[in-house]
Each structure stands twice: as structure tokens, then as C-alpha cells.
Residue, then its C-alpha position, 0 to 999 in steps of 0.5 A: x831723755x824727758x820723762x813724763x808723769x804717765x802712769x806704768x800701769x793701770x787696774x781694770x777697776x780704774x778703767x771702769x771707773x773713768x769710763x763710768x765718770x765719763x759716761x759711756x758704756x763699754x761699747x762707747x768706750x771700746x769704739x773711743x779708745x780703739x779696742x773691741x768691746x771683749x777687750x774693755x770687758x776683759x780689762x775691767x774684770x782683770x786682777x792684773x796690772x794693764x800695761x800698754x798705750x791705753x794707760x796714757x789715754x786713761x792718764x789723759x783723761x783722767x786730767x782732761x775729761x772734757x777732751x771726750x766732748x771735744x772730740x764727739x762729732x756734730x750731732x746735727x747732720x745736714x744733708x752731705x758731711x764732709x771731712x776734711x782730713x790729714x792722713x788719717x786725721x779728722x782736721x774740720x767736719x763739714x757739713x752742708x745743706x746745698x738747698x737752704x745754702x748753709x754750712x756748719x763746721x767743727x775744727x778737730x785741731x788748733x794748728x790753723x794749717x790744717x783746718x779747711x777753712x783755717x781761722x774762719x770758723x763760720x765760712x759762708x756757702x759761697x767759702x765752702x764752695x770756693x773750698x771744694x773748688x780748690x780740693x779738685x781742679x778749676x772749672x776753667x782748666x785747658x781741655x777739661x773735657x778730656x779729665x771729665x770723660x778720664x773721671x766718667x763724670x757728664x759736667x763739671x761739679x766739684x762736688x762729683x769730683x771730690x766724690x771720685x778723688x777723694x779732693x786729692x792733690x798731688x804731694x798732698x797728705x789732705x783729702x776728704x772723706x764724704x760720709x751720707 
């Protein structure tokens, strides 16, 4: 059996610490490490040893600070954000301006088979387009009337699509969430 250099515990004192090094506050930190701000607030007056998957997140950062950064999300929100997800994952942000014909995105994995637009990190509008295209079903599918009226949408818009199946695929653990 492997073994790793993970800590057994850690003290409230070193979870204040590193959230100060870090530069959050403790509601920052509670949301990055998915407790609730009472459960930061309790950890760091604790006298106790603190045991439990939050030591393996303080062992990680405490090696890699710049991982928090890594993982912020764009702040510069154009006018729909999409993301592309794994499961429960955040693969690629998308975001995208329809009017001015723009697209930015960021890449939350290296594994290139799970990222919307795999190695190309500066897709075009007419990729990003051809990429919501391939999330729902083709403009030129048989009876496209029927699944039209089956989704209660007046014409075809992947967009529209998307936004009532989530882009969906049979078998398929991708999917995208749509934030405004």
C-alpha cells in the first residue's frame, strides 16, 4: 500500500494561518473549502488536533498556494457564461458575447478529453458555435419539428437547446450549466 506525506492532523491555529497567507477571509475560505463559515470559525479557535479530508486540502495548499488562483473563476463575465462540466466538475468556462461575436474561455483540467474545445484555448465564435451545435442535436435532423414541439421551443437555437437539456448526450457524463 502507497503511503503519502499528508499530515494526521492539523491545528485551528495553521488553518488561520494559511487562510491569512492566502488572503481570504473565512467566508472566502469556508466556500473554497466546502465547510460553512461556523465550521472555519470553530477550527480556528479549536485547541483540538483537526482531523478529517480538510488536512489533505491544507497539505495541498500549503505546497501549492498558487492552486487557489488557479482555480478562481474569470472575473470578466461576458453576456452568457456556460460551463462545461464532468459530472460534477467544472471542465472549461465559457463565456461569450452573441452581439460583438466573441468568445473567452478557461480550462479547469489538462486531461484534453475533457476540456470543450480540447487543446484550442482561443476558439473562435464560429468554434464556439459549432460546439453548442454538437451539445444538442443537428439543425438538419429528420422530423426536427416533432422534437422542437417535444422541447416547447418555437425554432431551432442551440442555444434554446442547450438551456432546456442542459447539452446532454445519451451515455454521456458532459453537460453544461448555464449561469446569467
Amino acid at each position: 500500500m502507497k503511503e503519502y506525506i499528508t499530515a494526521s492532523f492539523v491545528t485551528g491555529e495553521q488553518i488561520k494561518e494559511i487562510r491569512k497567507k492566502l488572503k481570504m477571509t473565512q467566508k472566502e475560505f469556508a466556500a473554497f473549502v466546502c465547510a460553512s463559515v461556523p465550521t472555519i470559525e470553530r477550527w480556528e479557535r479549536s485547541k483540538d488536533r483537526i482531523t478529517g479530508p480538510v488536512v489533505t486540502i491544507l497539505t495541498i495548499l500549503m505546497m501549492d498556494n498558487g492552486i487557489v488562483k488557479r482555480m478562481e473563476l474569470p472575473e470578466e463575465k461576458q453576456k452568457i457564461r456556460l460551463n462545461y462540466m464532468y459530472e460534477n466538475f467544472v471542465c472549461t468556462v465559457i463565456d461569450a458575447d452573441e452581439m460583438k461575436r466573441t468568445v473567452k474561455i478557461k480550462n479547469y483540467t489538462d486531461n484534453l478529453m475533457f476540456r470543450a474545445f480540447g487543446k484550442n484555448t482561443e476558439p473562435t465564435f464560429e468554434e464556439y458555435e459549432a460546439f453548442l451545435e454538437s451539445r444538442c442535436f443537428p439543425g438538419s435532423r429528420d422530423k426536427i419539428k416533432l422534437v422542437l414541439e417535444d422541447l416547447d421551443l418555437p425554432f431551432y437555437d442551440p442555444y434554446l437547446i442547450i438551456e432546456k437539456t442542459e447539452g446532454r448526450m445519451a451515455e454521456d457524463r458532459f453537460w453544461i450549466r448555464i449561469d446569467r
